[in-house]
C-alpha positions in Angstrom: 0.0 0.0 0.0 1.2 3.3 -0.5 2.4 5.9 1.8 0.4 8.8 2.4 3.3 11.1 1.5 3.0 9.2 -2.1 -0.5 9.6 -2.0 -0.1 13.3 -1.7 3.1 13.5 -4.4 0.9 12.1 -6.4 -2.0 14.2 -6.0 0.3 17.4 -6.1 2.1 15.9 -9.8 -1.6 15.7 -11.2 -2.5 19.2 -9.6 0.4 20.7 -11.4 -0.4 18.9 -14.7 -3.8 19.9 -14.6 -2.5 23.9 -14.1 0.3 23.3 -17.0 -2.4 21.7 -19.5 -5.8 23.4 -18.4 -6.8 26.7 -21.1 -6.5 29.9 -19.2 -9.9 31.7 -19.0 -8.1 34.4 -20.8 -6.9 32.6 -24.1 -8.8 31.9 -26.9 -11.3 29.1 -26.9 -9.3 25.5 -28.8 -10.7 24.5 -31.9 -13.9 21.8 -31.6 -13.2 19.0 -31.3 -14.6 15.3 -31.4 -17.5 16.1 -33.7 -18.9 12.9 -34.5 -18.6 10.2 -37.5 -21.8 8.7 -37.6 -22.3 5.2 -40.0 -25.0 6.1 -42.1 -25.3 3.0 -43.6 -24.4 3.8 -46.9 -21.1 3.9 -49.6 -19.8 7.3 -48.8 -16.4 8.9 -49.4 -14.0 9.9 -52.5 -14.5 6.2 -53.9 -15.6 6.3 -57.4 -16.9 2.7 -56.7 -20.0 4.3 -54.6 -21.2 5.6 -57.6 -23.9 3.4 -59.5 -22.7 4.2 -63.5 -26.4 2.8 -64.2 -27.0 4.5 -67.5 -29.5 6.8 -66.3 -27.9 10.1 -67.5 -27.4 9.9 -71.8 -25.0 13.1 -72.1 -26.9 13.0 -76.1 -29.8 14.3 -74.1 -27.8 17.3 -72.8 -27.5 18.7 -68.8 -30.6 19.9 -66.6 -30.6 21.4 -63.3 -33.5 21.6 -60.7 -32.7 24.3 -58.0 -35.1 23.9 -55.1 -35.2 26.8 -52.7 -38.4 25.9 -50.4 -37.7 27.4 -46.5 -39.8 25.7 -43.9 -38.1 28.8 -41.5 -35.6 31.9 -41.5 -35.2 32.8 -45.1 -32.0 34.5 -47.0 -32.3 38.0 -48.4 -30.5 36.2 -51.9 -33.8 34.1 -52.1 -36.3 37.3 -51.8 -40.1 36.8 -52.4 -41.4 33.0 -51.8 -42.3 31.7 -55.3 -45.8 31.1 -55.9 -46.3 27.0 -56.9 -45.3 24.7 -59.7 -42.1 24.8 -62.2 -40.2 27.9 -62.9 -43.1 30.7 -61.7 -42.4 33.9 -62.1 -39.6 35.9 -60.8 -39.0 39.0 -58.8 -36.3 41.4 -59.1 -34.9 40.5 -55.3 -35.0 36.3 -56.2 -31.5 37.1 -57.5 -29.7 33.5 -56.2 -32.4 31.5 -58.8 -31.8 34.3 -61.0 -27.7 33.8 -61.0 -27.9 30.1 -61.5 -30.7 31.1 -64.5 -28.1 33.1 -65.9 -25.0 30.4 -65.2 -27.0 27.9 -67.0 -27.7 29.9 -70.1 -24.1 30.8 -70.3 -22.6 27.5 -69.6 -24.9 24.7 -72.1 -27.4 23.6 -69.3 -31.2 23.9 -68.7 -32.6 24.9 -65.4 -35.2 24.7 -63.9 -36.5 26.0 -60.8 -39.3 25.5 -58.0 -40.0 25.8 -54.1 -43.5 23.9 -54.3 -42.7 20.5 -52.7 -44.8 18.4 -54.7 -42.0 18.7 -57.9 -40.3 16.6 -55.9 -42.7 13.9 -55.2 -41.0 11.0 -57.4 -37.7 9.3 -58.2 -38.9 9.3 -61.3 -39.7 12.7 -62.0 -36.5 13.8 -60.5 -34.6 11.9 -62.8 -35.1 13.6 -65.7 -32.5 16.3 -64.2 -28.9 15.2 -64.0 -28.2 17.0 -60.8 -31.1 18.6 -58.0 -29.5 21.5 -56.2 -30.6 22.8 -52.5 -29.9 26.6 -52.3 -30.5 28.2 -49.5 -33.9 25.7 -48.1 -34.4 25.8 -44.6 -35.8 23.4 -41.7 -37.9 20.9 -42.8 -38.4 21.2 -46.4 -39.2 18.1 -47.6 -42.5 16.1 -47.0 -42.5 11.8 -46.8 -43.0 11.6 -50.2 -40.6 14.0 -51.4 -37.7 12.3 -49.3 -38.2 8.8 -50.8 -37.9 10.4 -54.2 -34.5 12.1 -53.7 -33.4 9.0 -52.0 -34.1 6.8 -54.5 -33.0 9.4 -57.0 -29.4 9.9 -55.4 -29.7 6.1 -55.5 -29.6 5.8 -59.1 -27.0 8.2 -59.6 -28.3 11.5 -59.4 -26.4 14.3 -58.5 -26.5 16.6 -55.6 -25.6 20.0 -55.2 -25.7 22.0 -51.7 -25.8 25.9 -51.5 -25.5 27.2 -48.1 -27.9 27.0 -45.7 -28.5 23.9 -47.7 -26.5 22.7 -44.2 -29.6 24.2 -42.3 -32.1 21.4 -43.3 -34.0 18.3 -42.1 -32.0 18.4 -39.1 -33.5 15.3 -37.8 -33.3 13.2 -40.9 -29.2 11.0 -40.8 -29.4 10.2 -44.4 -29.6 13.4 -45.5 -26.7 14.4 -42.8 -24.9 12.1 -44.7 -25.3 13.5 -48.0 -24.0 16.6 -47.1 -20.8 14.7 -46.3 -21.5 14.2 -42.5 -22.5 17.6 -41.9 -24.6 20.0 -40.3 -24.9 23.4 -40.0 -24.6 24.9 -36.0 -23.8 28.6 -35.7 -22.0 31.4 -37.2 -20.5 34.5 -36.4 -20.8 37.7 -37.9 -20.6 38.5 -41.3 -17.5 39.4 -42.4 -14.8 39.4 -44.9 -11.9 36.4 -44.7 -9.8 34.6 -46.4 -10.7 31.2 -48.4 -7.4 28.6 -49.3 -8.2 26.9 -52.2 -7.3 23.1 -50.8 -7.0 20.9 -53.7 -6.6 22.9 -57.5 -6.9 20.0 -58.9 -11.3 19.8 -59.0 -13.1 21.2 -61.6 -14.7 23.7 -58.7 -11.0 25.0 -58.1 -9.4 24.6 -61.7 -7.6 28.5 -62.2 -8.9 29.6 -58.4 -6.1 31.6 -57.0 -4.4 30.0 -53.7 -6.0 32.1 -51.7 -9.2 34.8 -52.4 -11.1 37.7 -50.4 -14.8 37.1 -49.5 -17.2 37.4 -47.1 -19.5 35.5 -45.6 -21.0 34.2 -42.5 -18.3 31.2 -42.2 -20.8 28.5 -40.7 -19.5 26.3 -37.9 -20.3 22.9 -38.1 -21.8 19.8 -35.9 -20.6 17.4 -36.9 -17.9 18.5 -39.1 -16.8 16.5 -42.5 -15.3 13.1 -42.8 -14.3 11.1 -45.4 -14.9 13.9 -48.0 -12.6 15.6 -50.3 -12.3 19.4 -49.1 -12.1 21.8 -51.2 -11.6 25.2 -50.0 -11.1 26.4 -46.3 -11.7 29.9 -44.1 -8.6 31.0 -43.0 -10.2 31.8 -39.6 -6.9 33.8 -38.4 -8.0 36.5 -40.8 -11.4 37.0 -39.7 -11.5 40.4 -37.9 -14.3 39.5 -35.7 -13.5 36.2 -34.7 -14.9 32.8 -36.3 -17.0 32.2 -32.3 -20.6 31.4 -33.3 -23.6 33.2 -32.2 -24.4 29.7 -29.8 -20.7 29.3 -28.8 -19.2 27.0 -31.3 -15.2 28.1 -30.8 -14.6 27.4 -34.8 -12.4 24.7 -36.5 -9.0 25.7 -36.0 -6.4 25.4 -38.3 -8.9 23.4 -41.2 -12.6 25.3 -41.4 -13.7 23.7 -44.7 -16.3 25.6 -46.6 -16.3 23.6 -49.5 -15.7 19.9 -50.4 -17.1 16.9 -52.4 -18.1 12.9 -51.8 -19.9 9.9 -53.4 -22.6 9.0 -51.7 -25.0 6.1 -51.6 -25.1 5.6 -55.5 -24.7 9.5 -56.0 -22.7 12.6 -56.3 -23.0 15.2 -53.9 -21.2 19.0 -54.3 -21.4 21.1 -51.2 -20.3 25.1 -50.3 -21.3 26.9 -47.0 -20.3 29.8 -48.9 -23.2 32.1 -50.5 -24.2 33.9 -48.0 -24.1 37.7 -49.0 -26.6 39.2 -51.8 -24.3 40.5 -53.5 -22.3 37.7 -54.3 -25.4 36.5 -56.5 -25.2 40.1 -58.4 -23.6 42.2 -60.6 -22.5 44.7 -57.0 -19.4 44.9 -56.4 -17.9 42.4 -54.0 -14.7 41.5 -53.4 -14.1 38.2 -54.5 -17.4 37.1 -56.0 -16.0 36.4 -59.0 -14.3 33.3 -57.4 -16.7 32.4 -55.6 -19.3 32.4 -58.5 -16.4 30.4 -60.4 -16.1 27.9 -57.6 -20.1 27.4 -57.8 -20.0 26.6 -61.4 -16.9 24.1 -61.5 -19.0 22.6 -58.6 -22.1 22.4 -60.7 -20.9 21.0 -63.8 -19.1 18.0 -62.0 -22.0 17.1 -60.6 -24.1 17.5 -63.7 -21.0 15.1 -65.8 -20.0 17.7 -67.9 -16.5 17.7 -66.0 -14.7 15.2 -63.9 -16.4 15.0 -60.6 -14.4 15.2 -57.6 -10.7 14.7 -58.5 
């Protein structure tokens, strides 16, 4: 049995440990930390082998785009006026985020089309008729039973996914579609502000004549949980951002790696994701520093997904 004195040396070797290792009140908050890796059950990763090559897609047939933009909650100045039901209704001058990716399209060789009236998305088969479905900007709970079948089944057989921002802020309490956004959720932000985005890998056709790094601004989302298994893209460089990356519910930021942008197969499909997007004027013609990257980034993104570029290399 031990002594009491070696009892005690003990005790005072932790104490001191605890002092040397403990974060001072003062400093900064460390990065988060152990955010989860949940098994979804599914082929995920940067393993062309997830995706099923069924035939679905016949390039002859050229590339078409749904964007759905349906918010169930807190909506984004770039999505304006709710659209009324049905395919492409009218427009207003302040939907300018459908209005960019109109415009993208047009200038790039592929058909959108456009909706926030659920019931577009009501069948696999329907949904198939578009090479990619992009989420831009939906929020909460956006999607009804129906409506989730039919863009799991279409993701399934091949289809491609593309997520736009708060994107991240949807069907929270569905894992699958967690998953699809590369094990990922959005948490909290902090202020809107400009930073610094390193172009990680210039090898994708999202980065493909990005500079290293580019000004933008945005609200750099934290994440719970944060991406795994993905291939990322583009970062925040979190040292640059004047107020501090600390979220509006605490979050302390990602350190050293804050991804903003990456890519993954997943369950049979091909998903493109970007927190980025936040600012109206990054969807317009007003000035903004750096929105010509990041409207670059979105179309490299776009196209892989849609097979008219490499996905994801």
């Amino acid at each position: 049995m031990r002594s009491k004195l070696s009892v005690a040396a003990a005790t005072g070797a932790a104490a001191l440990l605890l002092t040397a290792t403990a974060p001072s009140s003062a400093a900064s908050p460390s990065p988060a930390q152990n955010l989860g890796d949940p098994d979804y059950g599914v082929c995920r990763g940067t393993d062309p082998r997830c995706y099923h090559d069924w035939g679905n897609f016949d390039p002859a047939k050229g590339y078409k785009l749904l964007v759905y933009s349906r918010t169930a909650g807190p909506r984004h100045a770039h999505l304006g006026t709710p659209l009324g039901p049905g395919l492409n209704p009218p427009l207003n001058d302040d939907n300018v985020a459908v209005k960019a990716v109109l415009k993208l399209g047009q200038e790039n060789g592929f058909a959108v089309d456009y909706t926030e009236d659920v019931t577009q998305l009501s069948s696999a088969g329907r949904l198939l008729g578009y090479n990619a479905v992009m989420f831009l900007s939906t929020t909460r709970d956006t999607l009804d039973d129906a409506a989730q079948t039919a863009l799991r089944q279409y993701v399934r057989a091949g289809g491609g996914f593309v997520g736009v921002h708060n994107a991240f802020g949807t069907e929270y309490n569905w894992p699958w579609y967690e998953g699809l956004l590369g094990n990922a959720n959005f948490y909290d932000h902090g202020a809107n502000q400009p930073g610094t985005v390193v172009t990680v890998d210039r090898r994708d056709a999202s980065t493909q004549g990005l500079p290293r790094t580019w000004a933008f601004s945005d609200e750099w989302y934290n994440l719970i949980p944060a991406p795994t298994r993905v291939r990322v893209l583009a970062e925040v460089d979190e040292s640059t951002l004047p107020q501090g990356v600390r979220g509006n519910l605490g979050h302390p930021g990602h350190g050293e790696h804050h991804p903003v942008s990456w890519c993954q197969y997943y369950d049979g499909g091909k998903a493109w994701l970007t927190t980025l997007g936040h600012d109206v004027k990054a969807w317009t013609d007003a000035p903004m520093e750096g929105d010509q990257y990041f409207v670059q980034h979105l179309l490299g993104g776009v196209k892989s997904v849609l097979g008219m570029t490499p996905f994801c290399r």
